[in-house]
N, C-alpha and C positions, 0 to 999 in steps of 0.2 A: 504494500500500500504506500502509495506515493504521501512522503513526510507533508506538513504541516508547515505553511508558511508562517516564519517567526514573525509575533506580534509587532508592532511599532512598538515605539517605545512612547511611554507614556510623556504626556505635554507636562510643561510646569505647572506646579498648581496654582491658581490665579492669583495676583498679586507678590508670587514669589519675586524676589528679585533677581535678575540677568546677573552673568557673572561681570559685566564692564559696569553695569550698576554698580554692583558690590566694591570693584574697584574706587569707581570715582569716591565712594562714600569715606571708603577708608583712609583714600589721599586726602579728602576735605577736612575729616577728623584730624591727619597729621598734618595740617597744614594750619587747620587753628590753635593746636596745639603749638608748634615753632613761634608764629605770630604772637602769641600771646606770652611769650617767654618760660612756657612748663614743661619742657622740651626734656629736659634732666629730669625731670620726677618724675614723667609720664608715662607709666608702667603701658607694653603692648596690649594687656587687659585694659584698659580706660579705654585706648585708641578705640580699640573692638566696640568695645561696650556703649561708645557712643557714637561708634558708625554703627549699629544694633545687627553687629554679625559677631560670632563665634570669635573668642581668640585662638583657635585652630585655623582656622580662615585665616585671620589674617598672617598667622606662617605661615600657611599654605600659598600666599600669595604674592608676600614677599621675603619670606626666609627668618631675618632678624629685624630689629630698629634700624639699624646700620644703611639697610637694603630698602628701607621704607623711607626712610630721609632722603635716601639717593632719588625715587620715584617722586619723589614731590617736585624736588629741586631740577628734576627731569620734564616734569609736568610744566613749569612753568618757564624753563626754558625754549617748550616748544610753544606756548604762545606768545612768547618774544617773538621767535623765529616767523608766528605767522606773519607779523606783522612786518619785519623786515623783508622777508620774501618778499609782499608788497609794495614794500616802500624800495628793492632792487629791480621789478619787474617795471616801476615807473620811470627809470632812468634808462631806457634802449642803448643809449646811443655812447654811455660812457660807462663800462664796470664799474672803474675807481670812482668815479663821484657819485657814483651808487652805491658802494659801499662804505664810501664816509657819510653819507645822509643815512645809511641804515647805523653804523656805528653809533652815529651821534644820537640819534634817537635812542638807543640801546644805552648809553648811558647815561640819559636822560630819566628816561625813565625806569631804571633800574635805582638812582639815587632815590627813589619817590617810591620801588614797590614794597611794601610791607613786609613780603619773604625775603629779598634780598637782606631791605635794613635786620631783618631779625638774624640774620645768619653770620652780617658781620658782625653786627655791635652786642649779640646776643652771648647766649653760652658757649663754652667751650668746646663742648663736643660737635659744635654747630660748623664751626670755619674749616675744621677740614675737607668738606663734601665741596668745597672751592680751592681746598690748595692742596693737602698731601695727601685725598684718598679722592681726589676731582677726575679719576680715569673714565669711570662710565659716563660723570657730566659728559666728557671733553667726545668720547667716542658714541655719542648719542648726535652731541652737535654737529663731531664731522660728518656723521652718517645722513643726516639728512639735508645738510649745505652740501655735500659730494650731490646727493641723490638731485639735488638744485640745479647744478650746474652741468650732469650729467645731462639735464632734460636741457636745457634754455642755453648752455655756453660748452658744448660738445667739445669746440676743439682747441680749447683749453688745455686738455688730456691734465697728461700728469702736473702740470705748474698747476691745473684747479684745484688739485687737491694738495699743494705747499701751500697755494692761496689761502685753503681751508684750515688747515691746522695754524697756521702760524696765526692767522686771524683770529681764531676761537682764541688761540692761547694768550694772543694780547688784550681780547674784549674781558677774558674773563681777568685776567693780571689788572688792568683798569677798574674792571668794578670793583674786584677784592680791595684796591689802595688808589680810590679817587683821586682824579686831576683833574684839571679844565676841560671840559666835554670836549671843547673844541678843538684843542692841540691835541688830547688823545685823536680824535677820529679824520684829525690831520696827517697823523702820523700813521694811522692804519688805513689810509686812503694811498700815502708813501710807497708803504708795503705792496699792498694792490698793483698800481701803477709798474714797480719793480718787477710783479710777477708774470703782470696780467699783459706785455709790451704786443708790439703788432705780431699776430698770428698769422703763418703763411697758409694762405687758402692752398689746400688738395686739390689734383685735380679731376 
């Protein structure tokens, strides 16, 4: 007798939450938590408990604190990035003075976001997810500024992506120890220019 087509599998149960749900709740939780300066007290139980999921969930989802602080500070460097993208996609006609009006914006408003200011002026365990444990920031950034100019500045090849690290590493070097917006994303427009010179069209 010819077997039994296996069941579907059953739907969520209504109002459960999606797992990117679950996600964003639990980034929101650790992100008012940094904000608010209880970043050191603030047992992975609290985080859970007031994103209203399991503290198994949330290692399940991101390992340790360590890995969760990294995800926030990841979270809101890609909505910088949306916004940059934008503000490089409106400059055609010149890279480098695209990429100093995205610079400059960028630490702009980075002096002014809440997450940043609490990460440097805040606790201690805060400042290294920007300087000695900033690897996944720094290869989160270049992976999706590469994946930028892969689509929009092709034949860049390998100089777009020196363009890309040496940039990430001076925007974020700038925000960790502010200067004058302007002379920093004078100088990362410099960089740019240095990298970014006349490309010979293929034929």
């Amino acid at each position: 007798m010819a077997s039994e087509a296996s069941s579907p599998a059953a739907p969520p149960a209504p109002g459960a939450p999606r797992q990117g749900d679950v996600r964003e709740r639990l980034l929101d939780a650790a992100y008012a938590a940094v904000v608010a300066g209880g970043w050191a007290r603030m047992r992975m139980a609290d985080i859970a408990a007031n994103a209203g999921v399991s503290r198994q969930t949330l290692y399940n989802e991101f390992g340790a604190k360590e890995g969760l602080l990294q995800a926030v500070v990841i979270r809101e460097a890609d909505r910088f990035l949306d916004r940059t993208e934008a503000i490089v996609s409106g400059h055609p006609g010149d890279a480098a003075e695209a990429v100093r009006e995205a610079a400059l914006w960028t630490l702009r408003a980075s002096a002014e976001n809440p997450l940043v200011r609490a990460v440097i002026t805040g606790e201690g365990e805060l400042l290294p997810v920007l300087t000695t444990r900033s690897r996944p920031l720094h290869l989160a950034l270049q992976e999706r500024m590469n994946a930028y100019l892969r689509r929009h500045h092709p034949r860049l090849g390998e100089r777009g992506e020196v363009l890309v690290e040496v940039s990430a590493r001076l925007m974020v070097s700038y925000v960790v120890s502010p200067t004058d917006p302007e002379v920093a994303a004078s100088r990362v427009e410099a960089v740019a220019r240095a990298l970014t010179g006349p490309v010979r069209e293929t034929a």
